[in-house]
C-alpha positions as CSV (number, residue, x, y, z in Angstrom):
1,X,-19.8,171.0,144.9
2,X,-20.2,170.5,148.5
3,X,-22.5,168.3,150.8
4,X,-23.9,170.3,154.2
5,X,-26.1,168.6,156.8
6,X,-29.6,169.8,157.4
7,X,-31.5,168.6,160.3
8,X,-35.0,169.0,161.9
9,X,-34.6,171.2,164.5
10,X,-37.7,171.1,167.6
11,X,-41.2,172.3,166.8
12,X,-41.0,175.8,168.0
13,X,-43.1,177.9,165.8
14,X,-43.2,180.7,168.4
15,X,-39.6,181.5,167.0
16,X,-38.5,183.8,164.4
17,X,-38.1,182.0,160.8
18,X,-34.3,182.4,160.6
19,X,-31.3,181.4,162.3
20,X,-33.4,179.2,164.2
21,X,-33.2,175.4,163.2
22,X,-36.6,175.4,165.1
23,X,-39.9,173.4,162.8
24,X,-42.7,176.7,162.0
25,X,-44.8,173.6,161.1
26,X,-45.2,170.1,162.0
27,X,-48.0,167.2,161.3
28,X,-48.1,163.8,162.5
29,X,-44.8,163.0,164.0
30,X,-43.4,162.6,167.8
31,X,-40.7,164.2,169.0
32,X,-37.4,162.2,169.7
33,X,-33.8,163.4,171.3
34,X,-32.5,164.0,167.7
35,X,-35.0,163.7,165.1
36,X,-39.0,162.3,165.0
37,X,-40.8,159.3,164.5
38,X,-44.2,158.4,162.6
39,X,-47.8,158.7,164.2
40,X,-50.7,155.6,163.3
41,X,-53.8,156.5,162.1
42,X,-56.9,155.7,164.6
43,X,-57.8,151.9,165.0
44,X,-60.8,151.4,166.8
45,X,-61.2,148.5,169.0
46,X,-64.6,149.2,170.3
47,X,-68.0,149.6,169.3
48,X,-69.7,153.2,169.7
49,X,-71.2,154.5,172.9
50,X,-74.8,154.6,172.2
51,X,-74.7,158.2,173.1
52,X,-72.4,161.2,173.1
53,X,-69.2,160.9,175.0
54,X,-68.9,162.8,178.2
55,X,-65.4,161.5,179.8
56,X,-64.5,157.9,180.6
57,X,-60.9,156.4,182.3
58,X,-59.3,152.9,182.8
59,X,-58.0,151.7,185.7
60,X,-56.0,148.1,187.2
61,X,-57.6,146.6,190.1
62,X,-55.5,144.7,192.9
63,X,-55.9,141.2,190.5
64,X,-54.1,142.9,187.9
65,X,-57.3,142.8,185.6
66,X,-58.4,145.8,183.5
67,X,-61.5,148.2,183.4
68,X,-62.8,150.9,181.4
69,X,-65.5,152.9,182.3
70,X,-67.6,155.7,179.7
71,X,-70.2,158.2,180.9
72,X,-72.6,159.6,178.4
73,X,-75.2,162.4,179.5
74,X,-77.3,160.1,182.3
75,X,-75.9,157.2,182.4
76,X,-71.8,154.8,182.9
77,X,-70.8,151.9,180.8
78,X,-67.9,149.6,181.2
79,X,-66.0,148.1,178.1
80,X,-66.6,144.3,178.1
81,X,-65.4,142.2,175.2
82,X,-65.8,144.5,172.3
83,X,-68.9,146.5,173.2
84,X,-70.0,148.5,176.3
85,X,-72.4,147.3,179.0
86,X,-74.9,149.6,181.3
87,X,-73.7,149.9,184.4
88,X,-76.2,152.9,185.2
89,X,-78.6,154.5,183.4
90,X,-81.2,157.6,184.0
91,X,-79.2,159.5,186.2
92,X,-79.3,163.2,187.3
93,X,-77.2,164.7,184.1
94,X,-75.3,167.9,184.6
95,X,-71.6,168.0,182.9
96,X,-68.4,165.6,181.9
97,X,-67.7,162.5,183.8
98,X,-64.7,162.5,186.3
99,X,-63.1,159.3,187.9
100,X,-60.8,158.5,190.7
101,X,-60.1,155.0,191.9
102,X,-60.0,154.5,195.4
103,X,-58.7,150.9,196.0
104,X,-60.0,148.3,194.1
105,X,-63.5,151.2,193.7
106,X,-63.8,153.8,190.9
107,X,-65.2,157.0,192.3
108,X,-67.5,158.7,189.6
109,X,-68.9,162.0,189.7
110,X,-70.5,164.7,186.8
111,X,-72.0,167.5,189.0
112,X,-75.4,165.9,189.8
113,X,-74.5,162.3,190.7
114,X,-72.2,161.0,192.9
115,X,-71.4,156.9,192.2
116,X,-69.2,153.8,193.1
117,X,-68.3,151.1,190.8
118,X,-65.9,147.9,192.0
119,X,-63.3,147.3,189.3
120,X,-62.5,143.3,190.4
121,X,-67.0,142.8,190.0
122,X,-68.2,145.4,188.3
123,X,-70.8,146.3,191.0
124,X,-72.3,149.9,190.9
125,X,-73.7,151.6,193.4
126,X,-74.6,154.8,195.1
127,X,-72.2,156.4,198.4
128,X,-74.0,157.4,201.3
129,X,-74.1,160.9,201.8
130,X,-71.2,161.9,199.3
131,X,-71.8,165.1,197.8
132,X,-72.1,166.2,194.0
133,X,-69.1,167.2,192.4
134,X,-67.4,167.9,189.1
135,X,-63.9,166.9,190.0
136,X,-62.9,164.3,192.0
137,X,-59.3,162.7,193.0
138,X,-57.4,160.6,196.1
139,X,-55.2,161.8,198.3
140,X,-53.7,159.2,200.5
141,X,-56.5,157.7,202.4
142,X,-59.2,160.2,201.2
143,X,-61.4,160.8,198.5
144,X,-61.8,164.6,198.0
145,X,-64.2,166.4,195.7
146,X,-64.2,169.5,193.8
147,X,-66.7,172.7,193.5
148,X,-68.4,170.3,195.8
149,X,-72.1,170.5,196.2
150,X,-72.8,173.0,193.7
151,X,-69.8,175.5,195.3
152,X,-67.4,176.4,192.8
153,X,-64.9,177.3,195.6
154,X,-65.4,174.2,197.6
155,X,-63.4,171.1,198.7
156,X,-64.6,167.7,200.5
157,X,-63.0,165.0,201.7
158,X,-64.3,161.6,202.9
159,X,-63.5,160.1,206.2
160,X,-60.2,157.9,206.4
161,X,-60.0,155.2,204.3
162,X,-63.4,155.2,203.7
163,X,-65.5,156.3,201.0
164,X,-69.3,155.7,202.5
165,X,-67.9,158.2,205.3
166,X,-68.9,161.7,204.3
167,X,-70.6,162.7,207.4
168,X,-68.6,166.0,208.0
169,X,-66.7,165.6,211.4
170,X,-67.1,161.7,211.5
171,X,-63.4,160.0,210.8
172,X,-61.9,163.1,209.5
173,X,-64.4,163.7,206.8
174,X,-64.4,167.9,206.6
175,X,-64.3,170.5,203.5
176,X,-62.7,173.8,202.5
177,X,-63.7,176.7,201.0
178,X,-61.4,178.0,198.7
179,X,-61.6,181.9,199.6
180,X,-59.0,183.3,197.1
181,X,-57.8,182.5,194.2
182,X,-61.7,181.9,192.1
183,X,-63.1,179.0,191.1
184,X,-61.3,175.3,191.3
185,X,-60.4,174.2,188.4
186,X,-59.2,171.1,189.1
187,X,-57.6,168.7,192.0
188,X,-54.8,166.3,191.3
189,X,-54.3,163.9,194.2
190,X,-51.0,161.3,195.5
191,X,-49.2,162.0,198.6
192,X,-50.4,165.4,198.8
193,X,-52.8,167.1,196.3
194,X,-52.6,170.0,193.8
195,X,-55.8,172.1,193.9
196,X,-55.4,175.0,190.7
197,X,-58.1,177.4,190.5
198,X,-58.6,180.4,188.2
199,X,-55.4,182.2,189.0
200,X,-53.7,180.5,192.5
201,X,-52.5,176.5,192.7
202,X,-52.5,175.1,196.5
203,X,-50.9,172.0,198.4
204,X,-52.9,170.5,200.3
205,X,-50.9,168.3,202.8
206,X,-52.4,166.2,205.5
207,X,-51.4,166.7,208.8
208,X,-53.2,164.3,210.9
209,X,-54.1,166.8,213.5
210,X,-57.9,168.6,214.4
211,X,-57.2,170.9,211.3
212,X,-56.8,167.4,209.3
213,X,-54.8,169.0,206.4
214,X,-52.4,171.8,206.0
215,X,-53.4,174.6,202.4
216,X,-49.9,176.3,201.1
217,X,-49.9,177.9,198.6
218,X,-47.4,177.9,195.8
219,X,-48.7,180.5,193.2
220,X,-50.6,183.6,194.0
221,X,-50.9,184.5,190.2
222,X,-51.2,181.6,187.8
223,X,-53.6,179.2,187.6
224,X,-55.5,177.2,185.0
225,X,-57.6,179.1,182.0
226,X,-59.4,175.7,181.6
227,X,-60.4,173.0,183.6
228,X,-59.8,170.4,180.9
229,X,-56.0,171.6,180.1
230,X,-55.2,170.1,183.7
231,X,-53.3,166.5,183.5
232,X,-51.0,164.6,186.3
233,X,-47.8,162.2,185.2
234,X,-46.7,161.1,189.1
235,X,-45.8,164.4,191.3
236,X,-45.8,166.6,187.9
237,X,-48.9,168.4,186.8
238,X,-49.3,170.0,183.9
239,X,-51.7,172.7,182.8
240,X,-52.4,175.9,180.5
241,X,-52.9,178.8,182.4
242,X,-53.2,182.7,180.7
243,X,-49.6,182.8,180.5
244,X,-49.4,179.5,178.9
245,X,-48.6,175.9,178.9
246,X,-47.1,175.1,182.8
247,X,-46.3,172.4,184.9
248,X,-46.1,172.4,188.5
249,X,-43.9,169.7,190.8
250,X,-45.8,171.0,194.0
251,X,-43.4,173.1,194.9
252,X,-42.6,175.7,191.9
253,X,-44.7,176.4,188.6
254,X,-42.4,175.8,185.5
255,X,-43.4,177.7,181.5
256,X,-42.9,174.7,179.2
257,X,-44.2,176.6,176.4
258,X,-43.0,180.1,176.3
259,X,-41.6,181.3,173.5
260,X,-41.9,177.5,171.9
261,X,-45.5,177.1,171.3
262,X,-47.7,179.2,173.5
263,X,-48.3,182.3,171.0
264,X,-49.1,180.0,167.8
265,X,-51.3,178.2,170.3
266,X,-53.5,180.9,171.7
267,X,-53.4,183.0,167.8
268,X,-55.3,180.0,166.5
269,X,-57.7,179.0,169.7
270,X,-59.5,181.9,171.0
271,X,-59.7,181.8,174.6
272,X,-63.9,181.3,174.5
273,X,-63.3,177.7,172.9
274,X,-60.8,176.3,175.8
275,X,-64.0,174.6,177.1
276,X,-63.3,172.3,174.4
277,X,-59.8,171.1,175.5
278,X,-58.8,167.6,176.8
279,X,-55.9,166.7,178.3
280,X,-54.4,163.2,178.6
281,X,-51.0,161.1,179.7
282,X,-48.8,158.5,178.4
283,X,-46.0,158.3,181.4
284,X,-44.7,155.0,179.6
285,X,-43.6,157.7,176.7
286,X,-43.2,160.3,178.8
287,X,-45.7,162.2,176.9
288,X,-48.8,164.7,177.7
289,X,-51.4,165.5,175.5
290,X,-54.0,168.3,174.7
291,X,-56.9,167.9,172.2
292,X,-58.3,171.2,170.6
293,X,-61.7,169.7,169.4
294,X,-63.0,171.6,166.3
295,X,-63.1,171.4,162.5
296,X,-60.5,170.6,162.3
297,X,-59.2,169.3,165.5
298,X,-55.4,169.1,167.0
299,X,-53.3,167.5,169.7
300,X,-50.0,169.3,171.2
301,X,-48.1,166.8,172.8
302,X,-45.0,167.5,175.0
303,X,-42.5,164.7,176.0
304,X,-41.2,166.3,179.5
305,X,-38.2,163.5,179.6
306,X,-37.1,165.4,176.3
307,X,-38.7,168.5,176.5
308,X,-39.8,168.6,173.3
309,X,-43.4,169.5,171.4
310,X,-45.2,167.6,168.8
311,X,-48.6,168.5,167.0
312,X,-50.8,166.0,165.4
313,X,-53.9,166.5,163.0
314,X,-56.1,164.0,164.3
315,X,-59.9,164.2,163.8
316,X,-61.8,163.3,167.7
317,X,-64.0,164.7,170.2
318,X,-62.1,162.8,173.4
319,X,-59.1,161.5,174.8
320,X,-57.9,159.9,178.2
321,X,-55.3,158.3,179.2
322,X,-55.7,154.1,179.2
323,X,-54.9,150.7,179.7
324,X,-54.4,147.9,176.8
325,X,-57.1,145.1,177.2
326,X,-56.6,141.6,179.2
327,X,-56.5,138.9,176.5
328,X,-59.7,136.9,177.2
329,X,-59.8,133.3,176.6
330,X,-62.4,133.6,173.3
331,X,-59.5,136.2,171.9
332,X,-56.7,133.3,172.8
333,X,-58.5,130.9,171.3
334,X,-58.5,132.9,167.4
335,X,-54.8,133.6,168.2
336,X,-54.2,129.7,168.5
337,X,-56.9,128.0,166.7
338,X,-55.3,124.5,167.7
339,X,-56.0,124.8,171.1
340,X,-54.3,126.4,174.3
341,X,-51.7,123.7,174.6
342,X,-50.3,124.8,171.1
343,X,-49.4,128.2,173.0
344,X,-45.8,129.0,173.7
345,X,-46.3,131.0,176.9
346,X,-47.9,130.3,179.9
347,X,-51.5,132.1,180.5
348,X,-49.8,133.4,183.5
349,X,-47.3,135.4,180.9
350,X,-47.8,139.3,181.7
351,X,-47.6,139.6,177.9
352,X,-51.9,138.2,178.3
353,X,-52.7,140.2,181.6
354,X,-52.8,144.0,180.2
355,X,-51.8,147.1,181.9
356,X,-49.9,149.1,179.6
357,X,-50.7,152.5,179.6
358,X,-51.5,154.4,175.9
359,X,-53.4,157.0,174.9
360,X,-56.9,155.7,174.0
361,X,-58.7,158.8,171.2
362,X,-62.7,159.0,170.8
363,X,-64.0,159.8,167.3
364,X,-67.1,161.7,166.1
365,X,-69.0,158.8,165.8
366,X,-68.1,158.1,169.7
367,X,-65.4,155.1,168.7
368,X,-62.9,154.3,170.8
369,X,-59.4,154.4,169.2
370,X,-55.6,154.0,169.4
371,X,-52.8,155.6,167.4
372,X,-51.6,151.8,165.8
373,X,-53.1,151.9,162.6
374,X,-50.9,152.6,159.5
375,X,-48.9,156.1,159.4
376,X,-50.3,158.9,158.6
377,X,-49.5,161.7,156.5
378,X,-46.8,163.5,158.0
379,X,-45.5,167.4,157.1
380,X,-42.4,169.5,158.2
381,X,-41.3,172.9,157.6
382,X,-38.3,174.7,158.6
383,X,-37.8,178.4,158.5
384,X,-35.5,180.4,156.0
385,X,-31.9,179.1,156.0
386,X,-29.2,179.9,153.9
387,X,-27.5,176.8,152.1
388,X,-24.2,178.6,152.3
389,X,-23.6,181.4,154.7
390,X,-25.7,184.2,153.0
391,X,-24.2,183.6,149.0
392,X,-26.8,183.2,146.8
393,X,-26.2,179.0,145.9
394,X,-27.9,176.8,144.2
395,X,-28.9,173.3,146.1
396,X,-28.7,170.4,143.7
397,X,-30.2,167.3,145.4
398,X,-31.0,166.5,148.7
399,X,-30.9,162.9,150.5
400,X,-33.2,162.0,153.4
401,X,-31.1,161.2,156.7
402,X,-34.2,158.6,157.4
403,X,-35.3,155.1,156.8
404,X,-38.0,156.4,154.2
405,X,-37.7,155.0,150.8
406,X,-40.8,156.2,149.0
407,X,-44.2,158.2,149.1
408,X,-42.3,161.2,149.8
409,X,-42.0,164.8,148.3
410,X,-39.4,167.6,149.1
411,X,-40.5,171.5,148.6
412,X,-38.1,174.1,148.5
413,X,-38.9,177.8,148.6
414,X,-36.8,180.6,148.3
415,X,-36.1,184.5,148.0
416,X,-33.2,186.7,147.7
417,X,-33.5,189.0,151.0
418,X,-35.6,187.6,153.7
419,X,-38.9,190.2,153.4
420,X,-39.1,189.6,149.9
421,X,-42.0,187.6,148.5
422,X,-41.2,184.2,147.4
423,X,-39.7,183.7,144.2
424,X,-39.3,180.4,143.5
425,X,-40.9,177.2,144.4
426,X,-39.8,173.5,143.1
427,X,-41.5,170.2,144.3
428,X,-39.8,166.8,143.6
429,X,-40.7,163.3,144.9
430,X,-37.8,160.8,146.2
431,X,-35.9,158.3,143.5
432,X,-35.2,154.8,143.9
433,X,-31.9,155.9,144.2
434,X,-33.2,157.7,147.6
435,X,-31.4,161.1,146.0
436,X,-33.9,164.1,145.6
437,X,-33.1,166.1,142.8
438,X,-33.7,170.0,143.4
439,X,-32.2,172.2,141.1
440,X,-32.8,175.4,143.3
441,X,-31.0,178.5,143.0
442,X,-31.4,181.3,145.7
443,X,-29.7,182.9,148.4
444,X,-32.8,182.0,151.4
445,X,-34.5,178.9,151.4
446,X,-37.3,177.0,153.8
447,X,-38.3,173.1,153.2
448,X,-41.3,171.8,153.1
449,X,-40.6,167.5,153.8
450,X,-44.5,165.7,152.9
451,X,-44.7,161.8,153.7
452,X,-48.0,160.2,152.5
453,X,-50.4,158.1,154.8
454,X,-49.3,154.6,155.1
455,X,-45.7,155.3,153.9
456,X,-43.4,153.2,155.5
457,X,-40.4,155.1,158.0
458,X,-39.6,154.6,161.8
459,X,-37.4,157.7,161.8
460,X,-36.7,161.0,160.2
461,X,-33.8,163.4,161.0
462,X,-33.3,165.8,157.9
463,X,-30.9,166.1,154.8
464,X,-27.9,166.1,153.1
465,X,-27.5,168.9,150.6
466,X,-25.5,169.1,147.5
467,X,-24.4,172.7,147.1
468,X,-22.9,174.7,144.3
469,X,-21.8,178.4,144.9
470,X,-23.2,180.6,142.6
471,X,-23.4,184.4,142.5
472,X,-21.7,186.8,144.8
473,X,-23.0,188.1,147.8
């Protein structure tokens, strides 16, 4: 008897089911250097939007305090204290919401109204002369629009440092039509911005001089295949595109999924339901995000520090990339019933002021949500392996390389040439012991590793396999 190491391999179900220690399937879990940990199950902290979600953002004003802002159909709510309060209503109602904050204002826009909200008061209000949008971002001193006034080809910018200035030629406000390329698809802004269309991505770099910016352009063949795939971490953008999943620095575009995860992606989403994708980041993970919405829904998830993939089953029509919550005083006060002075931090402690950055998921019922209830249910699958280099063996028992100790089940298949059908299939649950008794006899063999919801783990890696040699080759 001999003992042989087995360990998850990435989630790459592009790849062929042998000789590949690549995942065909995985559930629930995030991707680490060597192994995976375990997803939690949605937690809402906030009560339902009274209408359907179109698109909402947070954002961290100058004083370090937190807002987040919803958009239904006609009208923008902010988050206060556990439910959401109007900050508009009735107005013009046309497509998703998009935000960018310019200074210590959020600029909103849907494609029919065009509207300022200060994050430090919670003011609203219209901008003069700004024009309709659907996409809107800041680049340096500017706000810029996209397909601006009804112009799916169009960019706008505001004058300097100043977002009531949208008189075209007043303090640098201008626009550009787009001539090539097809329609914007979306405009990510910084130092210099990122404008992807149908099939061309452009910098747009500002110069300072009559001509106000400078367009290069650093793909004349790829752009985005949907306007929702299209999500920024600092200088690196990342979007899908017909090719597949990208990511552009500004300078070069990059496949992150070829071969990986692009084919399984686009053989279970037809192209005529991208319309539903969402795309979100977690930069304090390292992580981007896409949400499939459907029955049922999914989330690919790449960690570019790593690059690695992850899938989760997750059942929601939104996410966005957010903020956690300032602690107010009333939600002190339940923390430390016997009065503030019984605290053992200051209220100055940046553990109370909010700020860190998480993925925040909207459910069917328009809940908002976070990932930190208990686990859920978590599945991997490996392709065919053999136990022992091609002799037909028989596997024994099996031992997680993990810290789970319980509400977990092991599935072996296996087959004696690698196009055969499957011939035998054996299910058996871990032991006290934390030994997985198998009894499997074949020459190819995938696992199937199931964790229930709520099981308690922090990491997974594979197996250890007891191995007998049976018959020849």
């Amino acid at each position: 008897m001999v003992s042989q190491r087995f360990l998850f391999g990435a989630y790459e179900p592009d790849q062929p089911p042998y000789l590949s220690s690549a995942l065909v399937h995985l559930s629930n879990a995030y991707a680490t250097t060597n192994g995976y940990r375990p997803v939690g199950s949605f937690k809402p902290f906030a009560s339902a939007l009274p209408d359907a979600f179109m698109g909402a953002s947070a954002f961290l004003g100058s004083d370090g305090s937190t807002l987040l802002v919803a958009g239904t159909k006609d009208s923008l709510y902010r988050y206060v204290s556990g439910h959401w309060e109007a900050l508009l209503t009735a107005l013009p109602a046309y497509g998703k919401w998009h935000f960018t904050q310019f200074g210590d204002r959020i600029i909103a826009v849907n494609g029919s109204a065009t509207r300022k909200i200060d994050i430090l008061t919670g003011k609203a209000d219209s901008i003069a002369d700004a024009p309709t949008a659907e996409m809107v971002t800041t680049i340096r001193d500017f706000v810029v629009y996209g397909r601006a006034s009804a112009q799916k080809n169009l960019i706008q910018w505001s004058g300097f440092n100043n977002e009531n200035s949208n008189v075209i030629g007043t303090d640098q406000a201008g626009y550009q039509p787009m001539l090539t390329g097809g329609d914007i698809m979306g405009i990510m802004g910084g130092e210099y911005g990122i404008i992807i269309q149908r099939s061309r991505i452009v910098r747009m770099t500002y110069t300072g001089d009559s001509y106000i910016w400078q367009f290069d352009e650093i793909s004349a063949n790829i752009g985005a295949i949907a306007s929702g795939s299209i999500a920024q971490a600092g200088r690196q953008v990342f979007f899908l595109s017909d090719r597949g999943f990208m990511m552009t620095d500004g300078v070069s575009v990059t496949p992150i999924g070829n071969e990986r995860v692009d084919r399984s992606f686009f053989e279970s989403w037809p192209r005529e339901s991208l319309d539903q994708m969402t795309a979100a980041i977690d930069p304090r993970q390292h992580m981007v995000a896409w949400l499939m919405s459907g029955n049922p829904s999914m989330v690919l998830v790449y960690n570019w520090a790593i690059d690695r993939w992850s899938r989760l089953d997750i059942d929601a029509i939104g996410l966005f990339s957010g903020f956690t919550a300032n602690t107010t005083l009333e939600a002190l006060n339940q923390l430390y019933p016997d009065g503030l002075d019984s605290m053992p931090y200051s209220l100055d402690d940046p553990r109370f002021s909010g700020g860190d950055p998480l993925f925040i998921f909207v459910d069917r019922e328009n809940n908002f949500g976070i990932l930190e209830g208990e686990n859920l249910p978590a599945r991997f699958q490996s392709g065919f392996f053999s136990a022992d280099g091609g002799i037909h063996s028989r596997i024994r028992s099996a031992r997680l390389l993990g810290d789970l100790t319980e509400k977990a089940s092991l599935t072996i298949e296996g087959c004696h040439r690698l196009g055969d059908p499957v011939s035998g299939r054996v299910t058996r649950h871990i032991t006290l012991s934390g030994r997985i008794p198998l009894r499997v006899n074949n020459r190819y063999c995938s696992v199937l590793l199931e964790i229930e919801g709520g099981a308690a783990w922090s990491f997974i890696q594979g197996f250890d396999w007891e191995i007998v040699a049976g018959e020849g080759r």
